[in-house]
C-alpha positions in Angstrom: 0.0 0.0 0.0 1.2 3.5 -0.9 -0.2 6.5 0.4 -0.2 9.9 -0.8 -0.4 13.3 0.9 -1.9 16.0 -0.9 -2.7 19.8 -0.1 -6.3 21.0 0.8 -8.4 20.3 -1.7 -10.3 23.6 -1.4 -7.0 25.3 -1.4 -5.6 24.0 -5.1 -6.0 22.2 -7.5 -3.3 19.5 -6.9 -5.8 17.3 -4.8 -8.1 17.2 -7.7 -5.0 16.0 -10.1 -4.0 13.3 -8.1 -7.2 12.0 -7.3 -7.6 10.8 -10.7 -4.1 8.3 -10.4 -4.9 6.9 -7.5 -7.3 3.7 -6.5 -9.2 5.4 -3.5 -9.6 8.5 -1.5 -9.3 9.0 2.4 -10.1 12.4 3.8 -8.5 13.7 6.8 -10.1 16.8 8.3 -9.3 18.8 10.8 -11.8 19.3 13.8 -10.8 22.4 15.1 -10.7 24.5 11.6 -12.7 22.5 8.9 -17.1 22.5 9.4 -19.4 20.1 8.0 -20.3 22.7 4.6 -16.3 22.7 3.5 -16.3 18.9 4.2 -19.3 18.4 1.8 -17.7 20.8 -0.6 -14.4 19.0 -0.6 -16.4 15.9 -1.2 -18.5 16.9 -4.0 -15.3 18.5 -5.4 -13.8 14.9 -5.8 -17.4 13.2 -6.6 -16.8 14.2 -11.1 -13.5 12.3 -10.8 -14.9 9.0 -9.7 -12.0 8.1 -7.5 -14.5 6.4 -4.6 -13.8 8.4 -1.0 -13.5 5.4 1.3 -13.8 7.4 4.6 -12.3 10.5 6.7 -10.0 10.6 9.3 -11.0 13.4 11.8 -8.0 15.4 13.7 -7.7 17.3 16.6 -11.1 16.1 18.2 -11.5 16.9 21.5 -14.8 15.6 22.9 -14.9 18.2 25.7 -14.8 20.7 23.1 -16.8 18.7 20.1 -19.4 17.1 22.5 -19.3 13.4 22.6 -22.2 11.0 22.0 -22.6 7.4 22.9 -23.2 6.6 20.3 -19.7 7.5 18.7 -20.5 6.5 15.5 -23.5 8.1 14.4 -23.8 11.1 11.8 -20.0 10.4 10.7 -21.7 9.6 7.1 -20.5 12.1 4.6 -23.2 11.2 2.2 -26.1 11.0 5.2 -26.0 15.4 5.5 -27.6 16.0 2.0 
């Protein structure tokens, strides 16, 4: 397995470039600066290149900042916020 680290996608277009050479996508967003309308946007960015995004990976959660839930799980579907 080989991963690659791209910039932002909102920021430039490199993302969107090498999206379309690789087999999947993983997201990792950022807690503390990213909301849930620039996740969907960075999503539907990559949708047109048909590269399937396989998940996110969220950083810098802090539950006693971010809530937490028992439910740990629930709502984490990028596709379930249309």
């Amino acid at each position: 397995m080989v991963l690659f680290v791209s910039p932002t996608v909102l920021a430039v277009n490199d993302a969107l470039l090498l999206a379309g050479s690789v087999d999947a996508i993983l997201l990792v967003v950022d807690a503390e600066s990213a909301d849930r309308h620039e996740v969907r946007r960075a999503k539907e960015q990559l949708e047109p290149i048909g590269t399937p995004v396989i998940g996110a990976v969220l950083n810098q959660f802090d539950p006693k900042i971010h809530g937490r839930t028992n439910r740990p799980y629930i709502g984490y579907n990028l596709d379930s916020h249309r």
